[in-house]
N, CA, C and O atoms as CSV, one atom per row, in Angstrom:
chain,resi,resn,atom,element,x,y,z
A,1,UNK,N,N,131.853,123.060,118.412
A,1,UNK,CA,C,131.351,122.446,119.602
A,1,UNK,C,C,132.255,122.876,120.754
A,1,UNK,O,O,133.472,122.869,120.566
A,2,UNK,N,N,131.700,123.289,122.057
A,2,UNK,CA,C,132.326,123.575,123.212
A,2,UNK,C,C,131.886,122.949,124.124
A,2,UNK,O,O,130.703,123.005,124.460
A,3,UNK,N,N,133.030,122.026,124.858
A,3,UNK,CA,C,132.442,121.068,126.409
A,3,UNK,C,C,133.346,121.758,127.351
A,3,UNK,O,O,134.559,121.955,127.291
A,4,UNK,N,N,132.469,122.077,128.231
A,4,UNK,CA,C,133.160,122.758,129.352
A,4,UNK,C,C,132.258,122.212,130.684
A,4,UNK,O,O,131.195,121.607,130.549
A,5,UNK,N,N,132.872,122.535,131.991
A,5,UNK,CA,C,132.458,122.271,133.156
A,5,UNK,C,C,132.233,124.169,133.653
A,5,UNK,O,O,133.155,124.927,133.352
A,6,UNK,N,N,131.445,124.534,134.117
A,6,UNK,CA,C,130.312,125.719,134.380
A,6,UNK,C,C,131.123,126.030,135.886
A,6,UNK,O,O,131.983,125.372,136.471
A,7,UNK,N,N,130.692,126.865,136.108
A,7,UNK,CA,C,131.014,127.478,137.293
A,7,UNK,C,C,130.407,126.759,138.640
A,7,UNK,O,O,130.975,126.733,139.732
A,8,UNK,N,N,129.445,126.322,138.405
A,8,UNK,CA,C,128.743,125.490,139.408
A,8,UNK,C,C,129.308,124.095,138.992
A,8,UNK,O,O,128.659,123.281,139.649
A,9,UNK,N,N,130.178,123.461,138.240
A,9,UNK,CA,C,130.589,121.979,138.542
A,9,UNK,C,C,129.833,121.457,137.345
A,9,UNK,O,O,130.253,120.363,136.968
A,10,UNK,N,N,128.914,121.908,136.709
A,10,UNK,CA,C,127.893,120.716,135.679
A,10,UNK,C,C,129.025,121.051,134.747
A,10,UNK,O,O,129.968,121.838,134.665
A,11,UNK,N,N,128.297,119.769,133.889
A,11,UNK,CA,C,128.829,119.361,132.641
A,11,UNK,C,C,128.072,119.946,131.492
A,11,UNK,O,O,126.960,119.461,131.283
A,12,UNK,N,N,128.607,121.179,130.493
A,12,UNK,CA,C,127.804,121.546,129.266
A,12,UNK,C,C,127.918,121.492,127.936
A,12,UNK,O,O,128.820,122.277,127.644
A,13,UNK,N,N,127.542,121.048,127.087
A,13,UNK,CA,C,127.937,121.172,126.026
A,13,UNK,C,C,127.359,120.753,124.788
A,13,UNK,O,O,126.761,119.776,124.337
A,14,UNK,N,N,128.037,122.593,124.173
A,14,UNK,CA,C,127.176,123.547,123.641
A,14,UNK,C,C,127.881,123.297,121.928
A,14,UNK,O,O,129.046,123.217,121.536
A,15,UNK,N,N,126.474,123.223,121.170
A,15,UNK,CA,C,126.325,122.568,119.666
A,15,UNK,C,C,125.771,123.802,118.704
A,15,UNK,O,O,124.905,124.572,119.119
A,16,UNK,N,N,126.170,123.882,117.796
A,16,UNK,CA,C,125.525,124.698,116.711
A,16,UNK,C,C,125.165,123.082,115.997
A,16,UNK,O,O,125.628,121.986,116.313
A,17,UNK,N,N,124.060,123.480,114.822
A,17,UNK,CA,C,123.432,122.436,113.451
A,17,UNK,C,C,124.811,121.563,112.757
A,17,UNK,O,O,124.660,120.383,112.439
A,18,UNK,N,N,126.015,122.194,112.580
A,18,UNK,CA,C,126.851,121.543,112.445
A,18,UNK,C,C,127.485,120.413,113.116
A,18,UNK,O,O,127.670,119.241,112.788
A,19,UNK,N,N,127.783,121.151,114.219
A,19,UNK,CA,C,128.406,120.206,115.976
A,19,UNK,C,C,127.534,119.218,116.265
A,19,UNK,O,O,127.817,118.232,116.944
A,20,UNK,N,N,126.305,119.482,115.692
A,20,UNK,CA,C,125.253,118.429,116.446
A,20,UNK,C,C,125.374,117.210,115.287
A,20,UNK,O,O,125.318,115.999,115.501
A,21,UNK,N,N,125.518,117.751,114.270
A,21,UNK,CA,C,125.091,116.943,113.038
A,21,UNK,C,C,126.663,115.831,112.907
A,21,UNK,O,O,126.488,114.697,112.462
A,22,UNK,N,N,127.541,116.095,113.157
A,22,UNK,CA,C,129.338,115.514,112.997
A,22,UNK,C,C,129.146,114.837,114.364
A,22,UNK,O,O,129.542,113.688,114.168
A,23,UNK,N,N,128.687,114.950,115.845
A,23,UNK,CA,C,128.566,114.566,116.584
A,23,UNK,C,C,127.636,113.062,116.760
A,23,UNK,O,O,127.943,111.942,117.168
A,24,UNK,N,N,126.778,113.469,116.407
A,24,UNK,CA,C,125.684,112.579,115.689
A,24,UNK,C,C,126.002,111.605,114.737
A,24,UNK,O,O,125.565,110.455,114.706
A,25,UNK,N,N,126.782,112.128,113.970
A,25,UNK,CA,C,127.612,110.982,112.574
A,25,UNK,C,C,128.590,109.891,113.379
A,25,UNK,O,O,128.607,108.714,113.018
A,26,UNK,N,N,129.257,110.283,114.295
A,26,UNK,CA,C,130.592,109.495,115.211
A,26,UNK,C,C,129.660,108.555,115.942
A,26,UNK,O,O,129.686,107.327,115.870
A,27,UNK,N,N,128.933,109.207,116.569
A,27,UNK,CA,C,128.186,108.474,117.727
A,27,UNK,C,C,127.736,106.957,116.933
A,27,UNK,O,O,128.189,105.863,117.269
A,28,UNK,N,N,126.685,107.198,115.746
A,28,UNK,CA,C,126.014,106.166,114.788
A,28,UNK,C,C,127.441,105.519,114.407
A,28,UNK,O,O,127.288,104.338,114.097
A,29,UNK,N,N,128.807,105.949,114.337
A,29,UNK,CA,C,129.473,104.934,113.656
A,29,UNK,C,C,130.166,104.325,114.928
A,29,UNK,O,O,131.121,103.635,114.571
A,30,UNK,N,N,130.010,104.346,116.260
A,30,UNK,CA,C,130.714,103.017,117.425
A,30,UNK,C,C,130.008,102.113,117.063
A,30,UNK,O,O,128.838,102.223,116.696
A,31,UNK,N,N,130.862,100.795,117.152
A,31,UNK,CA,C,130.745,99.509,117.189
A,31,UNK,C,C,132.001,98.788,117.960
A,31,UNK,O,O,133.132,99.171,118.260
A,32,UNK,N,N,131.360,97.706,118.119
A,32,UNK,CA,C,132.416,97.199,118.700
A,32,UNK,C,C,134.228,96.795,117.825
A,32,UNK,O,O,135.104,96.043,118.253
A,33,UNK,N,N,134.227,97.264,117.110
A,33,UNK,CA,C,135.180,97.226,115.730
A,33,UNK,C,C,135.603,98.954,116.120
A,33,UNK,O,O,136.654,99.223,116.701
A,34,UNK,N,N,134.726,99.886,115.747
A,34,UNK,CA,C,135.338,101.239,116.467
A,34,UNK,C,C,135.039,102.033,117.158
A,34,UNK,O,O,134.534,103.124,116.893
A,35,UNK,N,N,135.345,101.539,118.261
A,35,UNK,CA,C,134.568,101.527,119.522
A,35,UNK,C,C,134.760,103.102,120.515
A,35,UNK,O,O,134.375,103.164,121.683
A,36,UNK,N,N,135.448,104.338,119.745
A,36,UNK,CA,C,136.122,105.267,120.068
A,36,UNK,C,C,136.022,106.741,119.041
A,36,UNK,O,O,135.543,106.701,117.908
A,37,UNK,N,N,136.473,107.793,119.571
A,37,UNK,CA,C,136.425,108.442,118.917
A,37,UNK,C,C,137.024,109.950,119.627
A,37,UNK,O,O,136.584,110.328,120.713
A,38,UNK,N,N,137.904,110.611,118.988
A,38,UNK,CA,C,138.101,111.876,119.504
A,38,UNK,C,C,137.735,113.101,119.490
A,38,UNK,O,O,136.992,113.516,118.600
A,39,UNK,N,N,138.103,113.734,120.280
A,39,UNK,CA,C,137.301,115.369,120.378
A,39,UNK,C,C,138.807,116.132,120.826
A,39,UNK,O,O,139.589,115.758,121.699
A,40,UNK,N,N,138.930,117.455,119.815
A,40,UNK,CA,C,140.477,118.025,120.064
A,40,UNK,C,C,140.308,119.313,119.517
A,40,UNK,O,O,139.442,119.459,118.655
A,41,UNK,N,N,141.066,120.374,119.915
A,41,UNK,CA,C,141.791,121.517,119.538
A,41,UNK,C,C,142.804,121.699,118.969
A,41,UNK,O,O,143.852,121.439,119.558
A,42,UNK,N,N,142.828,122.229,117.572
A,42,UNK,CA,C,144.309,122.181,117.099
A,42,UNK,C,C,144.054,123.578,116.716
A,42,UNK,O,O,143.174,123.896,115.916
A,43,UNK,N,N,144.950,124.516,117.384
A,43,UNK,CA,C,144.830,126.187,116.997
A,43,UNK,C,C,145.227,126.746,115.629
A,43,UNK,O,O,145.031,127.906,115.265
A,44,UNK,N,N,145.819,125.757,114.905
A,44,UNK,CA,C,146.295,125.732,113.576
A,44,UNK,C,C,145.278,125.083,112.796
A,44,UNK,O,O,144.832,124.035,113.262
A,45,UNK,N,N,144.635,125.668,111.252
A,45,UNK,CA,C,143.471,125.394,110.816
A,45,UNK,C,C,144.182,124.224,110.053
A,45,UNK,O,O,143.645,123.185,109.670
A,46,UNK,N,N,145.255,124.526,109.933
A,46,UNK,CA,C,146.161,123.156,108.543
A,46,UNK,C,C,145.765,121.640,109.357
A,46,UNK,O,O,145.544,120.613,108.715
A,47,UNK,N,N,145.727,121.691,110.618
A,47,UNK,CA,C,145.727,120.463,111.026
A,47,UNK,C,C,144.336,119.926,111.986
A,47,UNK,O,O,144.290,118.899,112.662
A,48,UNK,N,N,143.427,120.786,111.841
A,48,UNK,CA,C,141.962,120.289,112.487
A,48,UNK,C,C,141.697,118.733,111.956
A,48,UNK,O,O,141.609,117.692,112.608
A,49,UNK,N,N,141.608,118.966,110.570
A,49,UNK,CA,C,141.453,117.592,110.324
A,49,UNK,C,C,142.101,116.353,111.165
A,49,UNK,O,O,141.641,115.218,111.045
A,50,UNK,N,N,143.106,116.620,111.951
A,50,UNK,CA,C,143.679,115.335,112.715
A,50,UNK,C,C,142.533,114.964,113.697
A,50,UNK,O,O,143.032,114.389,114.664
A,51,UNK,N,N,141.471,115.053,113.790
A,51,UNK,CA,C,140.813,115.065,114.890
A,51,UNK,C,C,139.351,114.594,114.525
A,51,UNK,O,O,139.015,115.243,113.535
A,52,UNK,N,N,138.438,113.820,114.873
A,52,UNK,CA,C,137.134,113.242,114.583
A,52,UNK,C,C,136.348,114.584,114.865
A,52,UNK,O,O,135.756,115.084,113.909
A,53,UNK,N,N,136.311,114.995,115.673
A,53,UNK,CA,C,135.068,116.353,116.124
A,53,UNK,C,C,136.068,117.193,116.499
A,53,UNK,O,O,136.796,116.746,117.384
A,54,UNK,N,N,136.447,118.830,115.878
A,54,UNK,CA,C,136.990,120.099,116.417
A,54,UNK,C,C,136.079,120.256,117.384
A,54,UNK,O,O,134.887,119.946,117.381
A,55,UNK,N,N,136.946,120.925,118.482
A,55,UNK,CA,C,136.248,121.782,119.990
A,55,UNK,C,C,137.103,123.306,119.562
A,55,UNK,O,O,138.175,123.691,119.096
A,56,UNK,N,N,136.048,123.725,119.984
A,56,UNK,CA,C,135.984,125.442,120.481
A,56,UNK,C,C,136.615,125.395,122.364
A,56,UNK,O,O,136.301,124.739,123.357
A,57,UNK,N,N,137.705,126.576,122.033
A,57,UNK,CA,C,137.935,126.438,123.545
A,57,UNK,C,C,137.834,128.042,123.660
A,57,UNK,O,O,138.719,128.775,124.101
A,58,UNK,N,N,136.608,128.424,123.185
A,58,UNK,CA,C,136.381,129.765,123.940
A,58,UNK,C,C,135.207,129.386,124.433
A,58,UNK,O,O,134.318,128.835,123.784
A,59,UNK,N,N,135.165,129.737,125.862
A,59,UNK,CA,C,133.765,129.813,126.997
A,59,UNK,C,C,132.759,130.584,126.350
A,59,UNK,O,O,132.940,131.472,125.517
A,60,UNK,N,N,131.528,130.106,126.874
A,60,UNK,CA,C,130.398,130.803,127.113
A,60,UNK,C,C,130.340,131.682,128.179
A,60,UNK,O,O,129.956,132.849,128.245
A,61,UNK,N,N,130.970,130.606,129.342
A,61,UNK,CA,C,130.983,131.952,130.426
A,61,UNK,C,C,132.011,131.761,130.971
A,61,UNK,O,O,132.705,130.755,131.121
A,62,UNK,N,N,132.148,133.385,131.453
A,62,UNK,CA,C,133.746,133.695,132.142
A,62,UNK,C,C,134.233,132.933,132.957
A,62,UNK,O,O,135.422,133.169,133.175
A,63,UNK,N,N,133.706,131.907,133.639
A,63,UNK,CA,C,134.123,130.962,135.133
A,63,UNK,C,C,134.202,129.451,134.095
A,63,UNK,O,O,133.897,128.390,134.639
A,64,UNK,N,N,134.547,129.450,132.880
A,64,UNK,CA,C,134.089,127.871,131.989
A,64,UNK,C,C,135.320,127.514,132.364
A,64,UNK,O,O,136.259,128.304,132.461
A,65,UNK,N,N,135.382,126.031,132.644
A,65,UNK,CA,C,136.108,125.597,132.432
A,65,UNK,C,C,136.651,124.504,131.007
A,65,UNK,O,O,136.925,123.321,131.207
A,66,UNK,N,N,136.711,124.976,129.982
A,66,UNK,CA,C,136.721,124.752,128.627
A,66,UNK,C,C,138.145,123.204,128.567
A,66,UNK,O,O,139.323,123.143,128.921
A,67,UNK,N,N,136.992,122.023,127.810
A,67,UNK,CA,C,138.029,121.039,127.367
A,67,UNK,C,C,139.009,120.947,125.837
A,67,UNK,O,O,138.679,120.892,124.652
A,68,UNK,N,N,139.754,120.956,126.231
A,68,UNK,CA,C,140.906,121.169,124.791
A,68,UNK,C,C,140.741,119.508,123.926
A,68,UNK,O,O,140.755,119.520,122.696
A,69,UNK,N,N,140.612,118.346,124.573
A,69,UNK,CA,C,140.856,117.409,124.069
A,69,UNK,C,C,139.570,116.457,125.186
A,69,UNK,O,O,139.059,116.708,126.278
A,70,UNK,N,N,139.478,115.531,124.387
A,70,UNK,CA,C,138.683,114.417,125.175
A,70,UNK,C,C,138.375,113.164,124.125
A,70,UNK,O,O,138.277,113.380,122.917
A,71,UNK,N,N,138.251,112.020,124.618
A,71,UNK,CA,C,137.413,110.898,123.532
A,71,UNK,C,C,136.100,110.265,124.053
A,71,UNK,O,O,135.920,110.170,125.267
A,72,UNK,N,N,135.343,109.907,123.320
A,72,UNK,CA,C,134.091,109.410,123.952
A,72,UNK,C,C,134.433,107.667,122.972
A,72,UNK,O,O,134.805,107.290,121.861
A,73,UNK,N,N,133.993,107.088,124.321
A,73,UNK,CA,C,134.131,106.057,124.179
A,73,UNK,C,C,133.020,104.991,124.213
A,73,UNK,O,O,132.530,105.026,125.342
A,74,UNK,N,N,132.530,104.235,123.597
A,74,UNK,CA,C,131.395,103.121,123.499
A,74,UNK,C,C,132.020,102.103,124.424
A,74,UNK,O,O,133.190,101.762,124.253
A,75,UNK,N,N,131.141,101.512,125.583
A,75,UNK,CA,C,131.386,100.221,126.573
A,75,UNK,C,C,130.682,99.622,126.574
A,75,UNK,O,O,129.940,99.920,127.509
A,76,UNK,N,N,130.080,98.224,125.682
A,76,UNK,CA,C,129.372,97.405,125.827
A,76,UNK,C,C,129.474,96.472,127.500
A,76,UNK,O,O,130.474,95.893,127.925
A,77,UNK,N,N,128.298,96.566,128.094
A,77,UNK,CA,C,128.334,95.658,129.267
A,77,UNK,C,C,128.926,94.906,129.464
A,77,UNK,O,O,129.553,94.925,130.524
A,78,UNK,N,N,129.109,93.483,128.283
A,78,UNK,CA,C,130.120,92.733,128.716
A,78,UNK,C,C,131.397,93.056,128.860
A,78,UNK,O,O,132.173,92.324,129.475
A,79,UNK,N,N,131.683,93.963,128.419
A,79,UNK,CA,C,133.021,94.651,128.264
A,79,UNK,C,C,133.398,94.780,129.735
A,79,UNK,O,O,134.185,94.123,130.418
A,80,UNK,N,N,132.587,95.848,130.037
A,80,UNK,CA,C,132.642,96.389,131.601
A,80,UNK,C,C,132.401,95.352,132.670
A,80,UNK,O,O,132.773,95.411,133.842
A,81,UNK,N,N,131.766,94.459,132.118
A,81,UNK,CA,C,131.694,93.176,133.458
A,81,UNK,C,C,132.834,92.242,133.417
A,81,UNK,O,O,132.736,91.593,134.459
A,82,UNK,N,N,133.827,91.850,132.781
A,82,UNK,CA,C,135.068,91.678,132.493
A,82,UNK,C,C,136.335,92.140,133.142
A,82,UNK,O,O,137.089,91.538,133.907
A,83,UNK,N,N,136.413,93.927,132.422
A,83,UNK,CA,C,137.466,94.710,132.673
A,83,UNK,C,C,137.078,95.696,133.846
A,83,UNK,O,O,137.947,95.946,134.680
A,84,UNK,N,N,136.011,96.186,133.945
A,84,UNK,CA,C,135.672,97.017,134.580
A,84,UNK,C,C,134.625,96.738,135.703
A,84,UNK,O,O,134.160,97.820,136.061
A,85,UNK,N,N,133.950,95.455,136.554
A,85,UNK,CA,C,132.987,94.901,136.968
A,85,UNK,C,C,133.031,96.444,138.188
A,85,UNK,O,O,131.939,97.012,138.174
A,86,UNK,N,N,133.818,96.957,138.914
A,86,UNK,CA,C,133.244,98.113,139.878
A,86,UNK,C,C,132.348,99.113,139.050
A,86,UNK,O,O,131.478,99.427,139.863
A,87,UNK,N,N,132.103,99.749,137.935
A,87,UNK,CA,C,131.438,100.575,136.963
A,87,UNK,C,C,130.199,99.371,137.160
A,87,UNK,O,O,129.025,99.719,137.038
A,88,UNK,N,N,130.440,98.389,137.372
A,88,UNK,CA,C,128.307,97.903,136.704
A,88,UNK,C,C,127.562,97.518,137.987
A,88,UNK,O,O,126.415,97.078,137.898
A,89,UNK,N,N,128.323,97.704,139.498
A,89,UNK,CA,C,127.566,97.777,140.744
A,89,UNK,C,C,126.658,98.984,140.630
A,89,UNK,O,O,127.005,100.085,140.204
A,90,UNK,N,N,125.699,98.713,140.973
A,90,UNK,CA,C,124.647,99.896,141.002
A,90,UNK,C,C,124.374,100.335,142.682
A,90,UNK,O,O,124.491,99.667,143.709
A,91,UNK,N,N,123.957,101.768,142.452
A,91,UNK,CA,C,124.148,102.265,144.131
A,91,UNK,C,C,122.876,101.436,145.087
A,91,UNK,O,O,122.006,100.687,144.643
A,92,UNK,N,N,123.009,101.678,145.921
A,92,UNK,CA,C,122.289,101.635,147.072
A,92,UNK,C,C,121.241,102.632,147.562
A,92,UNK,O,O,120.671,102.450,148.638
């Protein structure tokens, strides 16, 4: 799996049947119990396993800006109306 930001600023990211399928497995297991999950590069194959989802940090395209590490995180509303109440104003 590769998440990168594009030359124009968007956000992409790019899955083979595998990436989609391990991606897919994390996502179904947030709950509020484990509410988290990581995404990492380890250039050493001995230690990928430290990591919920391996990232690819070679671009698609020459201008990528390629992420080495990131976590995706589950926020139940009440959560965010609590800790975070500026995130649940909606625009104008």
């Amino acid at each position: 799996m590769t998440v990168s930001i594009n030359r124009d600023g968007q956000f992409e990211l790019y899955l083979n049947e595998s990436g989609r399928d391990l991606l897919v497995a994390e996502l179904q297991k947030l709950d509020r119990k484990w509410e988290h999950f990581h995404l990492d590069n380890f250039g050493d194959p001995a230690i990928e396993f430290a990591t919920d989802v391996p990232l690819s940090v070679v671009p698609y395209g020459e201008e990528d800006k390629v992420f080495k590490h990131g976590k995706v995180l589950l926020r139940p509303d009440e959560w965010d109306e609590e800790y975070y109440p500026h995130v649940m104003k909606t625009e104008d």
